[in-house]
C-alpha positions in Angstrom: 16.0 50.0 65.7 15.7 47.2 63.1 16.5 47.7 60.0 13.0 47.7 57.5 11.5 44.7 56.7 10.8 45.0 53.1 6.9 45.4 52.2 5.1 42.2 51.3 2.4 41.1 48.6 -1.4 41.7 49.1 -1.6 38.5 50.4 1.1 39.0 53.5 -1.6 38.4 56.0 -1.6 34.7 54.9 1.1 33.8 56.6 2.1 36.8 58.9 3.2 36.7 62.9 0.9 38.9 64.2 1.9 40.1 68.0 -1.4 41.3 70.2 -0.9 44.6 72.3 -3.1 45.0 75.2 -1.8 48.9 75.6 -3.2 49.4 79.5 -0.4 46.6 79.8 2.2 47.1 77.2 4.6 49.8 78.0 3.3 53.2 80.3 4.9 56.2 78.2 3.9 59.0 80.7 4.7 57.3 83.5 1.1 57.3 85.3 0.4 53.7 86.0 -1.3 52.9 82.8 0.3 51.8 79.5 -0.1 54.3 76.2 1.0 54.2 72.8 4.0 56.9 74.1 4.8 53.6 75.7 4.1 51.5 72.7 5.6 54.1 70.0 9.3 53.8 72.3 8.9 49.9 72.5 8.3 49.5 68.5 12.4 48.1 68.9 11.1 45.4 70.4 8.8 44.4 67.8 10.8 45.2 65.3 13.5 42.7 66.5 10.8 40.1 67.4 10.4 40.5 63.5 6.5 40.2 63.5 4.5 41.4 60.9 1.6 43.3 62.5 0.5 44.6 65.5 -3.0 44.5 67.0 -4.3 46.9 69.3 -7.1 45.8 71.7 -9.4 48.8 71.9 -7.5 52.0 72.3 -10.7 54.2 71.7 -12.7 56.3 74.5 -14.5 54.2 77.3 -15.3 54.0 81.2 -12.5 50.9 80.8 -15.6 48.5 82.3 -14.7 46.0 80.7 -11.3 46.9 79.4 -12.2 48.8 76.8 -14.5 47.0 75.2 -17.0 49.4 76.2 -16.5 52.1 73.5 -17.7 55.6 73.9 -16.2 57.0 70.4 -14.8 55.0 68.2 -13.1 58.0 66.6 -11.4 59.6 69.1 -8.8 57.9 71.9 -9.0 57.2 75.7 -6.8 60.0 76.8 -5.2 57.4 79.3 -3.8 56.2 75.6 -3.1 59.4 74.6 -4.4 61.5 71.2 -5.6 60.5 67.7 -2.5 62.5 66.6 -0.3 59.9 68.3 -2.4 56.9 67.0 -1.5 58.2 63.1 2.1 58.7 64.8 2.4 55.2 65.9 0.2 53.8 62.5 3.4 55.5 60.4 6.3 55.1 62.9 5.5 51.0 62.5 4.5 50.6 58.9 8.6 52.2 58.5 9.8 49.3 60.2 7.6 47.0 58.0 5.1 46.0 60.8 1.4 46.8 59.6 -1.4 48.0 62.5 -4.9 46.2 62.8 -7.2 47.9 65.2 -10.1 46.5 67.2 -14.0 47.1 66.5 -16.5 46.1 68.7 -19.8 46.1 66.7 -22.2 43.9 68.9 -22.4 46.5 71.5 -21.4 49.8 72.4 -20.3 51.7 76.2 -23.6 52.8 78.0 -22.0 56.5 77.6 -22.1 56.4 74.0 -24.0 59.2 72.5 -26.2 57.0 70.8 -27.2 55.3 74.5 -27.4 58.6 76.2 -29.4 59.8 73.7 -31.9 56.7 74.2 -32.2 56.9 77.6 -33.3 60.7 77.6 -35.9 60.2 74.5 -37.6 57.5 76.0 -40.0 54.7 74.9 -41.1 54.3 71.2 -38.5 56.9 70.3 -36.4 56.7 67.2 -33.7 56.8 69.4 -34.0 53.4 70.9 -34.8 51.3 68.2 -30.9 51.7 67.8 -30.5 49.1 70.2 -32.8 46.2 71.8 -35.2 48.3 74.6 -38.6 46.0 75.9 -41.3 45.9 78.1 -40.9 43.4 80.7 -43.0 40.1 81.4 -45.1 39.9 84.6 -47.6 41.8 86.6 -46.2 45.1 86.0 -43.3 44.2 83.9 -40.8 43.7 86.6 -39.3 40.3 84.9 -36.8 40.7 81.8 -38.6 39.9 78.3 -36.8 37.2 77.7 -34.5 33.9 79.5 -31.7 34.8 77.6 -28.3 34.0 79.1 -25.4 36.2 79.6 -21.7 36.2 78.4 -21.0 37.3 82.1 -23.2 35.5 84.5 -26.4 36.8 84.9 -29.4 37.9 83.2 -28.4 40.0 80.3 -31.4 42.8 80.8 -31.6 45.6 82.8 -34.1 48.0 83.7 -34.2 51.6 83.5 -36.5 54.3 85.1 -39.0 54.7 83.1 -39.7 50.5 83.5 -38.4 49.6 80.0 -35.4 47.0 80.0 -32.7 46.8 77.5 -30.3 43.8 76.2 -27.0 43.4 77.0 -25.1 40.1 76.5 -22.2 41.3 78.2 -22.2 43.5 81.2 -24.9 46.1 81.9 -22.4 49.2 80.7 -22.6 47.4 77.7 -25.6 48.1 75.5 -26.2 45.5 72.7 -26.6 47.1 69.3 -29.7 46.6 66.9 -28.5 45.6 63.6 -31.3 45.5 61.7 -31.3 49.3 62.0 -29.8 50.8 58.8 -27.9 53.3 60.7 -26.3 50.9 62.6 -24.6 49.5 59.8 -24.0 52.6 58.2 -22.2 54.0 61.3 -19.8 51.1 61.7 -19.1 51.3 57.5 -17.9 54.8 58.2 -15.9 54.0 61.6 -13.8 51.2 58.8 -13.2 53.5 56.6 -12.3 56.0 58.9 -9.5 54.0 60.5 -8.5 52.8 56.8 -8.1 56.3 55.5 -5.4 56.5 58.9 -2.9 53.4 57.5 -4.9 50.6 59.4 -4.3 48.0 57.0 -6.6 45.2 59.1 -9.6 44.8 61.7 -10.2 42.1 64.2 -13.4 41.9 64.7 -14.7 41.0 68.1 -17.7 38.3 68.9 -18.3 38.4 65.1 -21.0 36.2 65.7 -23.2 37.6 68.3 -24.2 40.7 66.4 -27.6 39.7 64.8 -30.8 39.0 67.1 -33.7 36.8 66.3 -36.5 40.2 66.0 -38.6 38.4 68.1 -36.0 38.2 70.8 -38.0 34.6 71.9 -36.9 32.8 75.3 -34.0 30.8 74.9 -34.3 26.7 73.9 -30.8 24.4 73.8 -30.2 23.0 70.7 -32.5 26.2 68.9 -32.3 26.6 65.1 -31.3 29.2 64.3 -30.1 30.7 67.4 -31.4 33.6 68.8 -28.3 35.6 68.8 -25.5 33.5 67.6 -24.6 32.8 63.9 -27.4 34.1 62.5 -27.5 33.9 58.6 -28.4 38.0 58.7 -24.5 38.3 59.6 -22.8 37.5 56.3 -24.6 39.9 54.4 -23.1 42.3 57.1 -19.7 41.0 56.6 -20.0 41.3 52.7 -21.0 44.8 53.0 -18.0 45.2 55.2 -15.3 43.2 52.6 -16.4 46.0 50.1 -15.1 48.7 52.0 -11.8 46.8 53.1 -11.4 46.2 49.4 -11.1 49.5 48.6 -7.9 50.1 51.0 -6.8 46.5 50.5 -7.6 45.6 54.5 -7.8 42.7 55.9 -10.1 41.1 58.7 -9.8 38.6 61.1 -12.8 37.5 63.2 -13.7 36.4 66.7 -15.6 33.7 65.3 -16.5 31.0 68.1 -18.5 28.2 66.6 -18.5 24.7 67.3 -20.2 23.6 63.8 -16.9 23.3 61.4 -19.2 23.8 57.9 -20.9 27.4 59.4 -17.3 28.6 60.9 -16.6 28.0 57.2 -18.8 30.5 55.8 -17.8 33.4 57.4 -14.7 32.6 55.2 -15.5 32.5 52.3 -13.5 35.0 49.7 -16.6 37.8 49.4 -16.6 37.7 53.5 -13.9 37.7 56.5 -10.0 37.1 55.1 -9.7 35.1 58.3 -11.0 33.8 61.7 -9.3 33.2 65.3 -8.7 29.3 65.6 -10.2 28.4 69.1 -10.3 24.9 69.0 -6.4 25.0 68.8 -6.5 27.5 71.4 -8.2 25.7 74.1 -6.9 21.9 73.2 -4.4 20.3 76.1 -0.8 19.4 75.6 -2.1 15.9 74.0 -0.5 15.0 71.0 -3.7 13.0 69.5 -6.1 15.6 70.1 -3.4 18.6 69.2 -3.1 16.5 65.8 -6.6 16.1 65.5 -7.4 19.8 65.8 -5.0 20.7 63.1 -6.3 18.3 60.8 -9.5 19.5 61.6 -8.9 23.5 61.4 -7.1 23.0 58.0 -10.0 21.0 56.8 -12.2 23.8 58.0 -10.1 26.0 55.9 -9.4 24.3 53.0 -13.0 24.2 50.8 -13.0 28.5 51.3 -9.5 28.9 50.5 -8.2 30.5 53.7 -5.4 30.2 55.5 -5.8 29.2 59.5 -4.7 30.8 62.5 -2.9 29.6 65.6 -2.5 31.4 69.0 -1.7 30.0 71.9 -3.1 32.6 74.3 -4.4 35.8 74.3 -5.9 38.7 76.9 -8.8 36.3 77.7 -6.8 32.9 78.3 -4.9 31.9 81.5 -1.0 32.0 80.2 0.3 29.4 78.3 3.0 28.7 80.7 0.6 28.6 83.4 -1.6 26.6 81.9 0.5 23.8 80.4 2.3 23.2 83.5 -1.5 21.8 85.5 -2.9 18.5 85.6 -5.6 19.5 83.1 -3.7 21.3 80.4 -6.9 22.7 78.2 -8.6 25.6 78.6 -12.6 26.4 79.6 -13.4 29.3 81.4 -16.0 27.2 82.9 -13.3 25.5 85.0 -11.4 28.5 85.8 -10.7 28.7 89.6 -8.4 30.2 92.2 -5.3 28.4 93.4 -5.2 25.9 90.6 -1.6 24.6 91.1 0.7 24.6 88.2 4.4 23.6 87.6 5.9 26.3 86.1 9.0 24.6 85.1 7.0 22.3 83.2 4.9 24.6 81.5 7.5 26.6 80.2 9.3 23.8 78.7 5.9 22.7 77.1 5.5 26.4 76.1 8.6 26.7 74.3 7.7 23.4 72.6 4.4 25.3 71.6 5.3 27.8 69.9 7.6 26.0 67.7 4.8 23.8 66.5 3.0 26.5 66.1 4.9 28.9 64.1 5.8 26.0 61.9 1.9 25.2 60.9 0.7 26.7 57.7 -0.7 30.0 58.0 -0.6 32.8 60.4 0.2 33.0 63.6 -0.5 35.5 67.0 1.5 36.2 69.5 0.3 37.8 72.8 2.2 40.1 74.7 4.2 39.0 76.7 4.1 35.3 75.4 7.6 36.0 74.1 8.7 36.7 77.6 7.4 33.5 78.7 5.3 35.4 81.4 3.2 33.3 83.9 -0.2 33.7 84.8 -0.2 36.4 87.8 -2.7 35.8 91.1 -4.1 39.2 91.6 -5.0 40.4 95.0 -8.3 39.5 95.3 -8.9 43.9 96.3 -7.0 44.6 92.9 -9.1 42.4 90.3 -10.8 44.5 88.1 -12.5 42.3 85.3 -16.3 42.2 85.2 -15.7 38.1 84.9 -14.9 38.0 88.5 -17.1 40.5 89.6 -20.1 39.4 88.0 -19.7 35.8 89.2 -20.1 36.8 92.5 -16.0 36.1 93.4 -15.6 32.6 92.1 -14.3 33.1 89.0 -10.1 34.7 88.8 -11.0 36.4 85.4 -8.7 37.8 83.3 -6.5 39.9 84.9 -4.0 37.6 85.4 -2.7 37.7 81.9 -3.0 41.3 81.4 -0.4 42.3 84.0 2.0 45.1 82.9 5.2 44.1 80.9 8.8 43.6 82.4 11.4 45.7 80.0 14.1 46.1 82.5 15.0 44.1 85.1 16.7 47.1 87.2 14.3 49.9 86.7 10.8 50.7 89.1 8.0 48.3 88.1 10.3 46.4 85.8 10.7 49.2 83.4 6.9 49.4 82.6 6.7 53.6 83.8 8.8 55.4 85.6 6.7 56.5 88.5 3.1 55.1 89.1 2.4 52.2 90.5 0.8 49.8 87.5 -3.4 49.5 87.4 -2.5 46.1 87.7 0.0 44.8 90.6 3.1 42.9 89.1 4.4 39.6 90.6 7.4 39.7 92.9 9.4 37.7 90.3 8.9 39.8 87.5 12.6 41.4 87.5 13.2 37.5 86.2 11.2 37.8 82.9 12.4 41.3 82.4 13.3 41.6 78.3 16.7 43.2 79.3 17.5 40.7 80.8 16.4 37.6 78.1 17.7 39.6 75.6 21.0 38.5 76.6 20.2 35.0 77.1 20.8 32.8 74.4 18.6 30.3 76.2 15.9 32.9 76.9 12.2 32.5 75.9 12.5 36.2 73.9 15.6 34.9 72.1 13.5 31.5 71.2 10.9 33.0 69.8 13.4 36.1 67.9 15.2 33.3 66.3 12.4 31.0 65.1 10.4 34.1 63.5 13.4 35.3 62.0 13.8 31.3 60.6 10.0 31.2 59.4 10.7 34.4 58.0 14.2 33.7 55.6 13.6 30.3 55.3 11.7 28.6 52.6 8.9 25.9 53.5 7.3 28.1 56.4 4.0 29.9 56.1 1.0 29.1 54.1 1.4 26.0 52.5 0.9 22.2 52.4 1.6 19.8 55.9 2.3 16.3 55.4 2.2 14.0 58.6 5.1 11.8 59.1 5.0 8.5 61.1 5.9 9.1 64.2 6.2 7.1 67.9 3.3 7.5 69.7 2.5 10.7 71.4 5.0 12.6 68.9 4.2 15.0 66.2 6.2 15.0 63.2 5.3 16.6 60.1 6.9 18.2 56.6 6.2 21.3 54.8 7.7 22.1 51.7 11.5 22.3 50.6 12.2 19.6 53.3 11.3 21.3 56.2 10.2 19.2 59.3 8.6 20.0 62.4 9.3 17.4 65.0 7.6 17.8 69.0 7.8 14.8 71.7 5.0 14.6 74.0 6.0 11.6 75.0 7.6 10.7 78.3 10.9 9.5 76.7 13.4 10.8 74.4 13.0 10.1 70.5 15.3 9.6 68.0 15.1 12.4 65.1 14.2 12.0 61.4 16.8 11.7 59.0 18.0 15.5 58.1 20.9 17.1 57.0 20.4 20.3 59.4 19.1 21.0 62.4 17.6 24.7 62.0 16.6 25.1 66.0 15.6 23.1 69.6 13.1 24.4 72.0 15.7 23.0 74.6 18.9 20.9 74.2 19.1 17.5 72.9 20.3 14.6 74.9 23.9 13.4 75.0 23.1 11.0 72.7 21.4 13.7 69.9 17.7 12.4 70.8 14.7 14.9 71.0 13.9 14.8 75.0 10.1 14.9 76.4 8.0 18.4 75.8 10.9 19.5 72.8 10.4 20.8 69.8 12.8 20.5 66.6 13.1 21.9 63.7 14.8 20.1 60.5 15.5 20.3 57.1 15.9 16.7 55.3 
């Protein structure tokens, strides 16, 4: 393996590559079909030469995998597909050697309808103590058969079901999914001691899933556009849950990130602010199109977001929800909605992955942090699953017209040579992997000085040693239309042509790296990224 990376200030999450793990997809250790954190704990090489700072897990606790994992049964115990708690702490240690930090998922908006909480519920029945841990209601009409409210779901759909005994309960997600009451003091008591109880294992961070859904108008009233406050989203209730929460990661010096989606630039703000959330997903850079105006316009506006709470921002370019970057930058409409996702959407992968490679320069030169998905590195496409093979609740619950999100959570390539690309040894994968896959395989870009994986090896490893990178000040230069050129400090410059013509550079005295070659004549080509120092 890599030699340590030597440990970094409190602050290290300010500026930190941070590489996503979806472990059913990562790397399968026992050889089964599904990945573990075996697989994870003999592919920490890997991340230790991609040089990132951190790893987050998606949920690796116990749950009927509905909706890939974020249906959790325990939070203290993990899904024996993963493997044990003993091999969580393993792989917690085992990374924190090579200088690479763990931040775990939490859930805390709902919980997996075989939690013992729900269970529990269920059996005591109406009026019980046991309920008012989560949102149970008669129903409207005749003889209550209609839900108590209009609500909509996350998932298509009403988000109330009924049980036997004619009482309905709120989920915003799917039905398995039981939405917890958070005006309950136990509520918020349990999740203080699931923190603390990750914390006291090396977890030095927790991303924090639709951080804004968790508090619910008590009157739970129908639902009217253009409501304030809403009825279940960005509730003011939620920052004195979040304070309570930044005490207890104070006292192991954790971090948190948040699933923060918000449209209102001053409220995303608050959740921000230095008694709350360290930091907060940037969405509006994840879904903007390869559109130089409106990519510059969204930095401008997520550092201005930033800027009056003192955080740094964060940019990701795809994660386990989002259709591939590579996929998605090679169509006609190059943002992303998952109200426009739809099957055979045609793409030009060549394109894409040129605009990809462009990508993640920009972004890993922008101040701040940066994530990584799996498999991003690789320059992995979006992959059509079989329509018999899907598995995400998206699809399902739209009746089949929506892909979902199984397409970006296919299993890894590691060997180009090896069954299933290297992924296990002997199952087929829960998810089917693409034909081409052998192509993408990390063997096999590993020895590519042109590959994707060696791109992004040598521009962390250049953010990392070099000065200017990271949190800091960005000055825009002038540029030629549909080109972004900017400096950070100690003469770095971050140039990337969206235009349909080559460029001519900025003055510099070196240039550090190219998403793709230069022309003949030294000029940055279309969808190329540079980086400078003047």
């Amino acid at each position: 393996m890599a030699a340590p990376t030597p440990h970094r200030s409190d602050d290290w999450w300010r500026d930190a590559v941070i590489y996503q793990v979806y472990p059913r997809s990562f790397a399968d250790g026992d050889g089964d079909g599904t990945g573990d954190l075996a697989g994870v704990r003999a592919r920490l090489s890997h991340l230790a030469e991609l040089g990132v700072d951190a790893v987050w897990f998606t949920p690796w606790y116990l749950s009927p995998l509905v909706d890939g994992g974020y249906d959790v049964a325990d939070y203290r115990t993990i899904d024996p597909a993963f493997g044990t708690l003993a091999e969580a702490e393993k792989l917690i240690a085992e990374a924190r050697e090579l200088g690479i930090r763990t931040i775990v998922d939490i859930v805390p908006n709902h919980v997996s309808d075989q939690h013992p909480w729900f269970r529990a519920a269920l059996a005591a029945g109406p009026g019980s103590p046991e309920r008012e841990l989560f949102h149970f209601r008669p129903g409207r009409g005749p003889n209550g058969e209609l839900p108590p409210n209009d609500w909509p779901s996350q998932f298509a759909g009403t988000p109330w079901t009924r049980v036997p005994d004619g009482e309905w309960y709120l989920h915003l997600f799917t039905p398995e999914q039981p939405d917890l009451n958070w005006a309950h003091p136990a509520v918020r008591q349990e999740h203080e001691d699931v923190l603390r109880f990750w914390f006291e294992r090396g977890v030095a961070g927790v991303r924090i899933d639709s951080a804004a859904l968790l508090a619910k108008d008590p009157a739970l009233p129908d639902f009217t556009a253009g409501r304030d406050p809403h009825p279940f989203v960005d509730r003011d209730e939620l920052h004195d849950i979040y304070r309570s929460w930044r005490a207890v990661a104070d006292e192991y010096g954790a971090v948190f990130v948040g699933e923060v989606w918000l449209p209102d630039a001053e409220r995303f703000a608050r959740y921000l602010r230095p008694d709350e959330l360290h930091t907060a997903f940037n969405f509006n850079f994840l879904t903007c199109p390869w559109d130089a105006g409106r990519l510059r316009r969204s930095i401008d506006d997520t550092l201005a977001e930033h800027a009056p709470v003192g955080a740094p921002a964060t940019w990701v370019l795809c994660n386990h929800d989002v259709t591939r970057t590579v996929t998605r930058y090679g169509r006609a409409d190059t943002a992303f909605d998952f109200a426009t996702k739809d099957f055979g959407t045609p793409t030009d992968r060549t394109l894409g992955t040129r605009r990809a490679r462009a990508a993640a320069l920009l972004t890993l030169a922008l101040p701040g942090s940066v994530y990584v998905y799996q498999g991003e590195e690789l320059g992995l496409p979006e992959a059509d699953i079989p329509l018999d093979r899907i598995q995400d609740p998206m699809h399902l619950r739209s009746g089949g017209t929506d892909p979902g999100r199984d397409g970006c959570r296919v299993p890894l390539p590691w060997a180009a040579g090896e069954p299933h690309c290297g992924f296990g040894s002997a199952g087929e994968p829960w998810l089917p992997q693409p034909a081409d896959w052998a192509s993408y395989a990390a063997d096999r870009q590993a020895a590519d000085p042109g590959s994707m994986l060696t791109l992004y090896r040598r521009a962390i490893a250049l953010r990392r040693t070099t000065p200017g990178f990271g949190d800091g000040p960005l000055t825009w230069l002038p540029a030629p239309d549909d080109v972004l050129a900017f400096t950070r400090p100690h003469g770095l410059t971050c140039v990337v042509n969206l235009s349909t013509i080559p460029v001519d550079l900025p003055a510099h005295t070196t240039l550090l790296l190219t998403s793709g070659p230069l022309t003949p004549d030294s000029r940055l080509p279309q969808d190329t990224a540079a980086w400078l120092r003047t």
